[in-house]
C-alpha positions in Angstrom: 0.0 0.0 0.0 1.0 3.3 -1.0 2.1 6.2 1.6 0.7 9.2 1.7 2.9 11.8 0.3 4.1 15.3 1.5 5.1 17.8 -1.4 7.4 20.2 0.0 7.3 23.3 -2.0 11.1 25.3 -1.3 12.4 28.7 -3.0 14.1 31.7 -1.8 11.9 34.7 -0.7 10.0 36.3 -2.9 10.3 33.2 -5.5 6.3 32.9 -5.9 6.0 29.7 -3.3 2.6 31.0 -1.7 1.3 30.9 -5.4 2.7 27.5 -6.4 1.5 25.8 -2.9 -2.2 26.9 -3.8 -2.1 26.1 -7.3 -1.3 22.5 -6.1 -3.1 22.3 -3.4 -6.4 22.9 -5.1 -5.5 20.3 -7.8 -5.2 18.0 -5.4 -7.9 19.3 -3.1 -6.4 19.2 0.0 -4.5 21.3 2.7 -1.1 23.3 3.4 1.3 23.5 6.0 3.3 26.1 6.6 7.0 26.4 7.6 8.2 29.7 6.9 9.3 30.2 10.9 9.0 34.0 10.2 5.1 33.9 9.6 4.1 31.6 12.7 3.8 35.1 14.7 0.6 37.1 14.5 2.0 40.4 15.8 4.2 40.3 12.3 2.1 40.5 9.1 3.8 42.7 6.6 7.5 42.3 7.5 7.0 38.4 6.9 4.7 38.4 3.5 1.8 36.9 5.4 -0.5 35.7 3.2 -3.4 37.8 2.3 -7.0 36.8 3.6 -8.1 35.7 0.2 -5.3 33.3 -0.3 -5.6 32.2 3.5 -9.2 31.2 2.6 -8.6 29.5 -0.9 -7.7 26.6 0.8 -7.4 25.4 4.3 -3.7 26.6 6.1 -2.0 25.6 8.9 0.6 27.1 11.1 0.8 30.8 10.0 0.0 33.3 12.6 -0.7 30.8 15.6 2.0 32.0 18.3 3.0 35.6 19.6 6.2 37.1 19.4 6.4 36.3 23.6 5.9 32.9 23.1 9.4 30.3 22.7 8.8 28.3 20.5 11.7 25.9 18.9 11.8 23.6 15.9 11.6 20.5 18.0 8.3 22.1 19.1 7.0 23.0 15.6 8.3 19.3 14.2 6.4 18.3 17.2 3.4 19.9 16.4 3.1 19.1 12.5 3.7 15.6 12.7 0.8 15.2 15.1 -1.4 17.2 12.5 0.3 15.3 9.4 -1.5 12.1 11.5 -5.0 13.6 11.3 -4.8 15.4 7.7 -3.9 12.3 6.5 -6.9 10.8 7.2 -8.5 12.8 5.0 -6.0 13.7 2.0 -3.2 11.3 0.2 -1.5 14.3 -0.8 -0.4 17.5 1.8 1.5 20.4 0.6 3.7 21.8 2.7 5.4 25.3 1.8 7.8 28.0 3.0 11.2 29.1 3.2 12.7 27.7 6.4 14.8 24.9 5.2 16.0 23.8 8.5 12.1 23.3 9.9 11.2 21.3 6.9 14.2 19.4 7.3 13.4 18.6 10.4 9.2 17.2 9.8 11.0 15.2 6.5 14.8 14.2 7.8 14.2 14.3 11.8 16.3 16.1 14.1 19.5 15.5 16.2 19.7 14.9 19.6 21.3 17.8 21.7 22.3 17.6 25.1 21.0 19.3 28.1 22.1 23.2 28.6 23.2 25.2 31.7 20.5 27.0 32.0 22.4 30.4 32.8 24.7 30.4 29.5 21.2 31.8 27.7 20.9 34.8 29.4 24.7 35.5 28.9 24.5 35.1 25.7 22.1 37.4 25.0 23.3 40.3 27.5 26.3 39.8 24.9 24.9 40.5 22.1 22.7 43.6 23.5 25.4 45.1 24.7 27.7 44.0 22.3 26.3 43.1 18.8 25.9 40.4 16.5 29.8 40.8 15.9 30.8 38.9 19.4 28.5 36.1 19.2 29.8 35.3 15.0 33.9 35.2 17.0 32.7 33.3 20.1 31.4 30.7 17.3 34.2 30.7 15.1 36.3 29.7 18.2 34.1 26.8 19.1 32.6 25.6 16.2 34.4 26.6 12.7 32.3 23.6 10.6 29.1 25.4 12.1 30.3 28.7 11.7 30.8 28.3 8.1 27.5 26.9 7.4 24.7 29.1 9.5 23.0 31.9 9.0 25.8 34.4 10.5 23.4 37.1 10.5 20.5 35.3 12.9 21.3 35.8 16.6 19.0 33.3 17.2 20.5 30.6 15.5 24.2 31.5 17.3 22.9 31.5 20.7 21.4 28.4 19.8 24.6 27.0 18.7 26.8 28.6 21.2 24.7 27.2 24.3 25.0 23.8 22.9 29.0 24.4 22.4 29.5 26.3 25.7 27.2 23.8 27.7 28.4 20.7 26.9 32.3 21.5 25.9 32.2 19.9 22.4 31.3 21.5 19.2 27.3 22.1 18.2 28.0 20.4 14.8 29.0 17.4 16.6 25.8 16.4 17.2 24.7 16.2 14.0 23.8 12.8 11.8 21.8 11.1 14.8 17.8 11.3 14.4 15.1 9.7 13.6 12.7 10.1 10.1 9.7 9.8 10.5 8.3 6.8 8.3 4.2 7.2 8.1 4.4 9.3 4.7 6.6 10.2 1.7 8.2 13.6 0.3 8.8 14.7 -2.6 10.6 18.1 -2.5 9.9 20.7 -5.3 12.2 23.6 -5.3 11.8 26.9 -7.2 14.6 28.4 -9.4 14.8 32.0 -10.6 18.0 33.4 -12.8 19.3 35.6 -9.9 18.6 39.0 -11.5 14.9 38.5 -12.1 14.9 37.1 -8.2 16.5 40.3 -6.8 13.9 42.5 -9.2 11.0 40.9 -7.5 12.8 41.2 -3.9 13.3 44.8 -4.4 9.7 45.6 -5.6 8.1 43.1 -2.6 10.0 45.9 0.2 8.8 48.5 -2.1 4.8 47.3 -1.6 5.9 46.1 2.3 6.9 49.9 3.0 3.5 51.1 1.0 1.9 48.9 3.1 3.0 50.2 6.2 5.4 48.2 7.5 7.3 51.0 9.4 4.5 51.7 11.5 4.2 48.2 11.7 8.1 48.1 13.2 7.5 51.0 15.1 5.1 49.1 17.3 7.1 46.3 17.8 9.9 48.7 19.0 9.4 48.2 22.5 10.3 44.3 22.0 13.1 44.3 20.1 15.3 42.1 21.7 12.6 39.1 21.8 14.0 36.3 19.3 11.1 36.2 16.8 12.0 40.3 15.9 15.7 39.0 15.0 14.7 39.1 11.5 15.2 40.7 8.6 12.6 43.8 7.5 12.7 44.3 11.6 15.8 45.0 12.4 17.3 47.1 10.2 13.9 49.7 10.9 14.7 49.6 14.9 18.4 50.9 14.1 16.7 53.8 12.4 14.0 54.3 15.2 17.1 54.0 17.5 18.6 56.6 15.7 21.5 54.7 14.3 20.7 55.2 10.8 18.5 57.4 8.9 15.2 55.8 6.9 16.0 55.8 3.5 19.2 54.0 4.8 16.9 51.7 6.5 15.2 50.6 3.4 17.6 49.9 1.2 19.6 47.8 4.0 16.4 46.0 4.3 16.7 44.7 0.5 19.8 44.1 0.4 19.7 41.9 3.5 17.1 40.3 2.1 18.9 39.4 -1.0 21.3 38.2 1.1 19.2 36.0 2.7 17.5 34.9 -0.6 21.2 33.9 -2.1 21.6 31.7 1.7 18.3 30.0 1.0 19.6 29.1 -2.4 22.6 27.6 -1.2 20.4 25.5 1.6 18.1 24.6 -1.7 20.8 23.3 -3.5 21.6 20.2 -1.5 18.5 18.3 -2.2 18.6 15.1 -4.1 15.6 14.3 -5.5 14.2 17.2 -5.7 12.2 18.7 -8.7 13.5 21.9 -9.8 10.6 24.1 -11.1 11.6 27.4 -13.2 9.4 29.7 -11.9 8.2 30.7 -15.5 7.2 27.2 -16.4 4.0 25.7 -16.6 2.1 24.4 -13.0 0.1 21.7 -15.7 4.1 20.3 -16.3 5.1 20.3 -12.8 1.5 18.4 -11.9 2.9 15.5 -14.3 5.3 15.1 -12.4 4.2 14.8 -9.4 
């Protein structure tokens, strides 16, 4: 008997996933799950390319805007939490479309996740009076020291993801990346990853014009009342940051904006690299037609 199967739709930002994921998902009349970690937040709508109510109500979606910005929550937690609801929607659908940017999360619900140790609960809290006081630029050493394999692969711009690391390395007195290569995958469904490709210049275009129509949309005001919260670890993020340096008066706003796109093209040429390593997968020119791609599958 068959498994049910899990299509994974993967792409940089701004690559036209949210679009693809509903095109498929009403052929195949089911349901999508999301794991772009950015957009599981309700206090951040604009900054993250939530999407809009009509799309949310085109088909049935799951885990966008479900926690707030207070709340911790991990990718053990979220890997937790979507292979309980993979149990149920499977009941009902052979075919679940899963969709986002966030690599490592969809890693994690398709691969499994290493085991980590147990951390000194105190190391935390160091590391991020650190950075505050600091910046981003002590915590990217500090992992350098401890870890080089990690440092060279992570997201050296996410705080998040070096405390992570560091606590780990500081904590248990071997490197974080030694940990890696022992989990479990789960084994009640299939994948098939499908992973969007844009020629690089076109990409950057449409990253440009989406922080043009964030900013049009308001997404300074929408900063500006996140302010007050700007260390929590969900505001660590790209479109957020950048606008608290300018209400902290480290930069002025048309600065601001244009560091937000190029960040983000940053980020977009990271995700590609992430993209890259999967075997398998089906690579879908964004231009093509979703009729081919459905062939396919």
């Amino acid at each position: 008997m068959n498994k049910p199967k899990l299509i994974y739709i993967a792409g940089p930002t701004a690559s036209g996933k949210t679009a693809l994921a509903i095109a498929l998902a009403q052929h195949f009349k089911t349901e999508i799950i999301s794991c772009d970690s950015r957009q599981f937040y309700k206090e951040m709508s604009i900054g993250t390319a939530v999407p809009s109510d009509e799309e949310l109500n085109t088909v049935p979606h799951h885990f966008i805007q479900h926690l707030s910005i207070v709340d911790n929550y991990s990718v053990g937690d979220y890997r937790t939490d979507v292979l309980k609801s993979l149990k149920k929607l499977f009941k009902k659908h052979t075919t679940l479309i899963m969709v986002g940017g966030s690599g490592l999360y969809a890693d994690a619900v398709m691969q499994g996740l290493d085991e980590f140790p147990e951390v000194d609960p105190a190391v935390r809290p160091q590391l991020m009076a650190i950075f505050q006081q600091e910046g981003i630029e002590i915590l990217q050493d500090l992992l350098r020291q401890h870890d080089i394999h990690h440092y060279q692969r992570v997201d050296r711009n996410n705080p998040h993801r070096l405390i992570r690391a560091l606590e780990i390395s500081l904590s248990s007195g071997k490197p974080y990346s030694s940990y890696f290569g022992k989990r479990e995958t789960p084994d009640f469904f299939d994948s098939q990853t499908v992973v969007i490709d844009w020629e690089r210049d076109k990409l950057y275009e449409r990253i440009n014009t989406r922080v043009d129509q964030m900013i049009e949309m308001g997404l300074v005001d929408e900063a500006q009342g996140l302010h007050p919260q700007k260390n929590l670890n969900a505001l660590q993020t790209v479109g957020y940051r950048e606008l608290f340096a300018y209400f902290d008066g480290k930069i002025d706003e048309e600065f601001a904006l244009e560091e937000i796109k190029k960040n983000t093209r940053r980020y977009a040429k990271r995700q590609v690299t992430w993209f890259r390593k999967y075997e398998g997968a089906i690579r879908f020119h964004a231009e093509s037609s979703v009729n081919d791609l459905i062939k396919q599958l």
